[in-house]
PLY file of the C-alpha trace (Angstrom):
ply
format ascii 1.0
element vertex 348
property float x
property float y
property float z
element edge 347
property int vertex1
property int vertex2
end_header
144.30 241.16 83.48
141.11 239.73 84.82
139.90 236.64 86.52
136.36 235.54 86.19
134.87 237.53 89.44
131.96 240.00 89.05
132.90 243.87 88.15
131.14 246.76 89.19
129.82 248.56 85.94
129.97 251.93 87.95
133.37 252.07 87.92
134.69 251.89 84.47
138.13 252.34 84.64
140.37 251.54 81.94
142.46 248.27 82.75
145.01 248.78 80.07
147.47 251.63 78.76
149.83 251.30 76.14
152.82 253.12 74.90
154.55 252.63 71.37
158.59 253.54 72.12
160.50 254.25 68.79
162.73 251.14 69.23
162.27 247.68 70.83
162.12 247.98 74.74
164.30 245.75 77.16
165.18 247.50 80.33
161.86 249.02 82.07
160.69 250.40 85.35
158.32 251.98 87.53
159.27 255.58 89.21
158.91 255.15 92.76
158.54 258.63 94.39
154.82 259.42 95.64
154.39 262.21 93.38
155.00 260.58 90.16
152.35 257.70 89.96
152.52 256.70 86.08
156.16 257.42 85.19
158.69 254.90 83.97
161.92 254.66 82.49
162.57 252.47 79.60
165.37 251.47 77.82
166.04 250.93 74.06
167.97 247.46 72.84
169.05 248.46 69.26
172.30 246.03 68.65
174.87 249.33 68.27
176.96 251.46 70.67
174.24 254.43 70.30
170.95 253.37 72.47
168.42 255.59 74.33
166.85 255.65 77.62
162.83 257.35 77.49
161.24 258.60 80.96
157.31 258.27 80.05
154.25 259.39 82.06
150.61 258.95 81.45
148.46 261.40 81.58
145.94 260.54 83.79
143.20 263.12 81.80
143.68 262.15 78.24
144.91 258.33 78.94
147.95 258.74 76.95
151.31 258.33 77.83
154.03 260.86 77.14
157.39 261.09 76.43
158.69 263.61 78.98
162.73 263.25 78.18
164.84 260.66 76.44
168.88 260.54 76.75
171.48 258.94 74.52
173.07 256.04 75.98
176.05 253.60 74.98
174.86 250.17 74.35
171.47 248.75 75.34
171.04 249.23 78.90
170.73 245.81 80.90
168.23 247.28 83.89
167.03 250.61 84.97
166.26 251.44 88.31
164.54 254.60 90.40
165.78 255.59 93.28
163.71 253.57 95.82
162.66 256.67 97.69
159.32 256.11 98.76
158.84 259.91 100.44
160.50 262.08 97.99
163.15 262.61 100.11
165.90 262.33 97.86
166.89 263.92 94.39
164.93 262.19 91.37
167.36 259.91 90.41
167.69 256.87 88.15
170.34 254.68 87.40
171.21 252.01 84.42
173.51 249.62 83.94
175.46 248.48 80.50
178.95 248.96 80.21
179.31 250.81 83.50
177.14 251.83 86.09
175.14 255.24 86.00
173.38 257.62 87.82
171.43 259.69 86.37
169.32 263.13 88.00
166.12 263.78 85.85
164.10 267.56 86.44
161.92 269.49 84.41
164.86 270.89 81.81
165.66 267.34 81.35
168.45 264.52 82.10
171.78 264.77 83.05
174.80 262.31 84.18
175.48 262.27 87.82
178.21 260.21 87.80
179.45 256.92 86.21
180.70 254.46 88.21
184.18 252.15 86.99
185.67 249.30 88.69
187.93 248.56 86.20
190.01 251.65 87.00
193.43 250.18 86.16
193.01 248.26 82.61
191.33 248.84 79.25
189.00 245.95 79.37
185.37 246.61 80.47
183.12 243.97 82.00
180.04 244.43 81.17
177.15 244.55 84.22
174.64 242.51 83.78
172.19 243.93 86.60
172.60 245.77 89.47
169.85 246.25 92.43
169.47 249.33 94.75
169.17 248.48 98.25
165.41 249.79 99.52
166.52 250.50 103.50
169.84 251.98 102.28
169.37 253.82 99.40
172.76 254.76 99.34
173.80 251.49 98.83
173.55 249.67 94.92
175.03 246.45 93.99
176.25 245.46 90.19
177.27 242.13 89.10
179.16 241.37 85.97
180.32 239.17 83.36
183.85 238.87 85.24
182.22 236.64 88.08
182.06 239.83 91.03
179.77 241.82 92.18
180.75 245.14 93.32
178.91 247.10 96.17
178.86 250.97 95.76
178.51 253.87 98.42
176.31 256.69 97.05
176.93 260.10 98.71
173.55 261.65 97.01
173.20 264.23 99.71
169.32 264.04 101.00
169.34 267.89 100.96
167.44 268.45 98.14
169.09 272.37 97.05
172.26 270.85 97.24
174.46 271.38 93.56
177.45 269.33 93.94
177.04 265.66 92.13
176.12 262.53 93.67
179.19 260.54 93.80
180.26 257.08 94.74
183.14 254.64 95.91
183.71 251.05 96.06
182.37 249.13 99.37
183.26 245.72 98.48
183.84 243.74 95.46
183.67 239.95 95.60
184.43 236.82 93.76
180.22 235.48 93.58
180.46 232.89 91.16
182.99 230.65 88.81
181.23 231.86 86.15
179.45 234.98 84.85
176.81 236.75 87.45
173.63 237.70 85.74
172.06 239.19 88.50
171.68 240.50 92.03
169.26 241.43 94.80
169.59 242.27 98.32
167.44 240.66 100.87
164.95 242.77 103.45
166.42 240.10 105.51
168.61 240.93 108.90
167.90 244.31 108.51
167.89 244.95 104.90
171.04 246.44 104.80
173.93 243.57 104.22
172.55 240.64 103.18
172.37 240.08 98.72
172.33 236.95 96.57
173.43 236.27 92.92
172.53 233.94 90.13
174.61 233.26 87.74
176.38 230.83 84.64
177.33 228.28 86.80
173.75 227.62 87.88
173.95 228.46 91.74
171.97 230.67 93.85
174.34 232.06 96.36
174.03 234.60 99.17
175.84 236.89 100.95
176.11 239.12 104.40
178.47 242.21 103.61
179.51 241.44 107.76
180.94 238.37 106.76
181.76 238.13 103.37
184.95 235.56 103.94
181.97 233.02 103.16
178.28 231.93 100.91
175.98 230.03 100.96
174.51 228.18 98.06
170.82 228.10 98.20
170.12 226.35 95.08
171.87 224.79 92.00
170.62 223.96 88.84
170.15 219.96 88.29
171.50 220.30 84.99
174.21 223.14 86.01
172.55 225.35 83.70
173.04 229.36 83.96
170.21 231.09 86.15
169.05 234.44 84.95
167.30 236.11 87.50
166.26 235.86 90.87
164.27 238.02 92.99
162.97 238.21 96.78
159.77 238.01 98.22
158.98 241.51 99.16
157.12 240.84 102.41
158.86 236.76 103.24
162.43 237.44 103.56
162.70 233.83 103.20
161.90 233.27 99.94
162.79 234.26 96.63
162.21 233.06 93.05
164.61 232.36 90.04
164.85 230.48 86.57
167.23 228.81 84.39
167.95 230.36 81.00
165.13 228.73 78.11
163.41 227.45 80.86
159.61 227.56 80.96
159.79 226.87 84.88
160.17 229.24 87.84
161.59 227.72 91.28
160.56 229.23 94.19
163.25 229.01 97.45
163.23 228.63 100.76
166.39 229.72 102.30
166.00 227.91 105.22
165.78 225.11 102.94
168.65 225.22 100.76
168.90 223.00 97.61
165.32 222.15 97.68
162.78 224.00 95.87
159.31 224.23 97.98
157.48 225.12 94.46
157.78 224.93 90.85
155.65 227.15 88.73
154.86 225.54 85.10
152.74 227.17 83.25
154.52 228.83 80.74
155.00 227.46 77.04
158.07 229.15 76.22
160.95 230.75 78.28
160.57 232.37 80.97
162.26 236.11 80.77
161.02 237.95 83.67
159.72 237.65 87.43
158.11 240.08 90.14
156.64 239.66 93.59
153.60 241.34 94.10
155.30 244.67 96.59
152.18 244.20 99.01
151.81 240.64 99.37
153.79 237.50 100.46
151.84 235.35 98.29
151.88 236.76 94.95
154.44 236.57 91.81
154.14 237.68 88.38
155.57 236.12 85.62
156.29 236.58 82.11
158.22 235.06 78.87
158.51 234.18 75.41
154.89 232.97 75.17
153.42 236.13 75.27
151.78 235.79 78.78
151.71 236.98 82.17
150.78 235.07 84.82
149.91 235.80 88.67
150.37 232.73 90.47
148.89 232.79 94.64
151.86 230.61 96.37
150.56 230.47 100.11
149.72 226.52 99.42
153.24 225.95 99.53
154.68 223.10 99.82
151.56 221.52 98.08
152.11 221.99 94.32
151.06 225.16 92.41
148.95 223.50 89.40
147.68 226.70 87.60
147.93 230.80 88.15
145.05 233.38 89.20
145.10 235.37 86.37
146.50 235.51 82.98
147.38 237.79 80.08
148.46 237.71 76.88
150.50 240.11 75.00
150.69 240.54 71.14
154.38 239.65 71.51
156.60 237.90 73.72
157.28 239.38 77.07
160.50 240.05 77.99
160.01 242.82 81.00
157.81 242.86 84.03
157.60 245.21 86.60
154.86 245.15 89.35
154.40 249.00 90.49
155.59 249.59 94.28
153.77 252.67 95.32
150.86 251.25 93.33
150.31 247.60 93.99
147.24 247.02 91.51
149.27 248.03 88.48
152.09 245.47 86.36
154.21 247.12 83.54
155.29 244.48 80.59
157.18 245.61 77.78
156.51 243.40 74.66
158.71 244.02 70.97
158.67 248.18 71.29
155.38 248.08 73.30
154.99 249.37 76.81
152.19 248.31 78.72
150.90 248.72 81.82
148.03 246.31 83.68
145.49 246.77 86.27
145.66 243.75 88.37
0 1
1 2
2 3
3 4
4 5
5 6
6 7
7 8
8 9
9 10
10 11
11 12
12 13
13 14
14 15
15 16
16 17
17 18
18 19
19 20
20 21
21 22
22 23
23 24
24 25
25 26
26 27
27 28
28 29
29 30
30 31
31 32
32 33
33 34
34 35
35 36
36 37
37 38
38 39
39 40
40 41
41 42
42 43
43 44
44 45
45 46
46 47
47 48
48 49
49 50
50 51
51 52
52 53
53 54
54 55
55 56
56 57
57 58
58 59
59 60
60 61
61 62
62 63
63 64
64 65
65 66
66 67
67 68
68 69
69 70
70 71
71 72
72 73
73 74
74 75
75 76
76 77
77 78
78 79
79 80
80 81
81 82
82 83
83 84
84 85
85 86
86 87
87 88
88 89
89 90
90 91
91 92
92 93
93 94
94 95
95 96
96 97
97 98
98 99
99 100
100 101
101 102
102 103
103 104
104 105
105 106
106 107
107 108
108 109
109 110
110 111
111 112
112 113
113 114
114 115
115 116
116 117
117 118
118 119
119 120
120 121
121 122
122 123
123 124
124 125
125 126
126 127
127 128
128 129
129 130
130 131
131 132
132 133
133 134
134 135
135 136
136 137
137 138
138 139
139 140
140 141
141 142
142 143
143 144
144 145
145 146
146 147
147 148
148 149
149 150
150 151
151 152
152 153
153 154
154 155
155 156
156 157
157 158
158 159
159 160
160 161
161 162
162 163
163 164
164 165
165 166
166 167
167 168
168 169
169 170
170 171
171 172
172 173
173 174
174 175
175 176
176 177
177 178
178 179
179 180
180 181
181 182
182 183
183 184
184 185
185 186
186 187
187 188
188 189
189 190
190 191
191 192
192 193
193 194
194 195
195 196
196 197
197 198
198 199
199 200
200 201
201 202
202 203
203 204
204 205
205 206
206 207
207 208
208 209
209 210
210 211
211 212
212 213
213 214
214 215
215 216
216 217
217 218
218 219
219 220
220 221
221 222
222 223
223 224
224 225
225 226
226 227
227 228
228 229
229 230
230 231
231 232
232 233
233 234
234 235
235 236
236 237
237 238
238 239
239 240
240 241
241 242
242 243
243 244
244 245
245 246
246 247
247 248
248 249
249 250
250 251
251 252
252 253
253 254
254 255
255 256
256 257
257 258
258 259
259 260
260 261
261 262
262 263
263 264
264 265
265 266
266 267
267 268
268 269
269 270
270 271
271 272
272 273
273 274
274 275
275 276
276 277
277 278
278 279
279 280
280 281
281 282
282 283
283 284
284 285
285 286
286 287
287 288
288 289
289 290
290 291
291 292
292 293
293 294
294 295
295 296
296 297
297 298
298 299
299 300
300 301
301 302
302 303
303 304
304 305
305 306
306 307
307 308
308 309
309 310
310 311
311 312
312 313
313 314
314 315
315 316
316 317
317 318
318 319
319 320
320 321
321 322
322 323
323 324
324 325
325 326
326 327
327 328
328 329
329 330
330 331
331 332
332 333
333 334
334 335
335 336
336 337
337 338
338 339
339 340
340 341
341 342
342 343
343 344
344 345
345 346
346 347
């Protein structure tokens, strides 16, 4: 990715690295701990029960990545996640949603299952999860949302002692009507505190939010003018206030104000095709990547809100269409896209 300002020849870095999975790549993240900088997780969609999920590093002397261990799993998983544990403090854990929630521990001898998580204790039927978000302050806290219109909040006991043997485990908070139709997705809010406040998207086109202190009530932030499903939605990492989301085929991203409900305070338009993926830059209020069937990805600078957004900072484009991006947390000047079975990762 690179915008038209002057580069010091000294330095030359590569901007680009690229991985080749064995299968087409949907879910995809960045590792968070400090001591794994170029590690991600990525997950296989191959329409079948048996899918995989790869961790990959790079190799920071040769400038290849590597495939370090890769684990069955059921179905294409909808999102991976690290454990946001920014000082190590924790176990290495991942989890992945699809059928049910996971956790997962991952160590030099491999991958196991920590524990899978079921709400559906008492009937046959599964509802598939289509996301689920782990809550940065708490990170014994995740939230899933599912095709049967709840969300479900889950206590982790992971134990921060790192020698201890006995599995990470996990109960049922809360689980909520969000929505009159399927929930696509979830994200808590670094808002009043971080802890208890989330917000959904969903089928029937609304933005709502939540506070786990007073969940006899939400608030819709948005709807969709034409009541169509939103797919995603994420918060500004540094603005509680805002966060971004998109309607499904759309080639437009709305950016909200929550103390503006209903109205949008910018449109992004940029995009040819539809949109399939959105992330705030983790060190700046007034950055968001985006990414879609088009092939590109697009940085867009938002602090001229509420004057419109005509055109983004910087642009790339893929050799397929783009339907993953992840914007590194411990390292800020690096975006992951996944593209057919392509991982690649960008120096911004």
């Amino acid at each position: 990715m690179s915008s038209t300002s002057g580069n010091n020849p000294q330095t030359k870095r590569k901007e680009i690295y690229k991985y080749e999975a064995p299968w087409m790549v949907y879910a995809m993240n960045w590792s968070i701990r400090p001591d794994k900088r170029f590690r991600l997780a990525l997950g296989s969609f191959v329409e079948e029960y048996n899918n995989k999920v790869q961790i990959v590093s790079l190799d920071e002397d040769t400038s290849e990545f590597l495939a370090r261990s890769t684990f069955d799993h059921p179905y294409p998983t909808t999102k991976v996640m690290w454990i946001p544990d920014t000082k190590g403090a924790f176990p290495d854990l991942l989890a992945t949603s699809g059928d049910y929630l996971r956790v997962w521990q991952t160590g030099d001898s491999g991958t196991r299952l920590e524990c899978l998580l079921n709400n559906n204790k008492n009937s046959d039927f599964c509802a598939p999860l289509t996301s689920f978000d782990w809550n940065e302050i708490d990170p014994n806290l995740i939230g899933t949302s599912s095709i049967d219109t709840t969300c479900t909040i889950w206590g982790l006991e992971t134990g921060q002692a790192i020698g201890r043997t006995n599995p990470v485990s996990g109960h049922v908070r809360t689980q909520l009507i969000a929505h009159d139709k399927e929930v696509y997705d979830i994200a808590f809010s670094r808002g009043g505190g971080g802890r208890d406040m989330f917000a959904s998207v969903g089928a029937d086109g609304s933005v709502r939010m939540f506070d786990l202190r007073h969940l006899e009530h939400s608030t819709i932030i948005y709807e969709d003018p034409q009541h169509h499903s939103l797919l995603r939605l994420a918060w500004n990492k540094q603005d509680p206030n805002y966060l971004a989301t998109f309607a499904i085929d759309s080639m437009e991203i709305v950016i909200l104000d929550v103390r503006i409900p209903c109205t949008p305070v910018a449109r992004l338009n940029n995009h040819r095709s539809g949109v399939n993926g959105i992330a705030w830059a983790p060190h700046s209020a007034c950055h968001i990547c985006t990414a879609g069937d088009d092939r590109q990805a697009l940085i867009w600078d938002i602090q001229q809100m509420p004057r419109a957004i005509e055109d983004p900072i910087l642009a790339y484009t893929a050799e397929g269409e783009i339907n993953q991006v992840q914007w590194s947390t411990t390292q800020p000047d690096w975006i992951a896209i996944c593209f057919n079975n392509f991982l690649e990762i960008l120096r911004v």
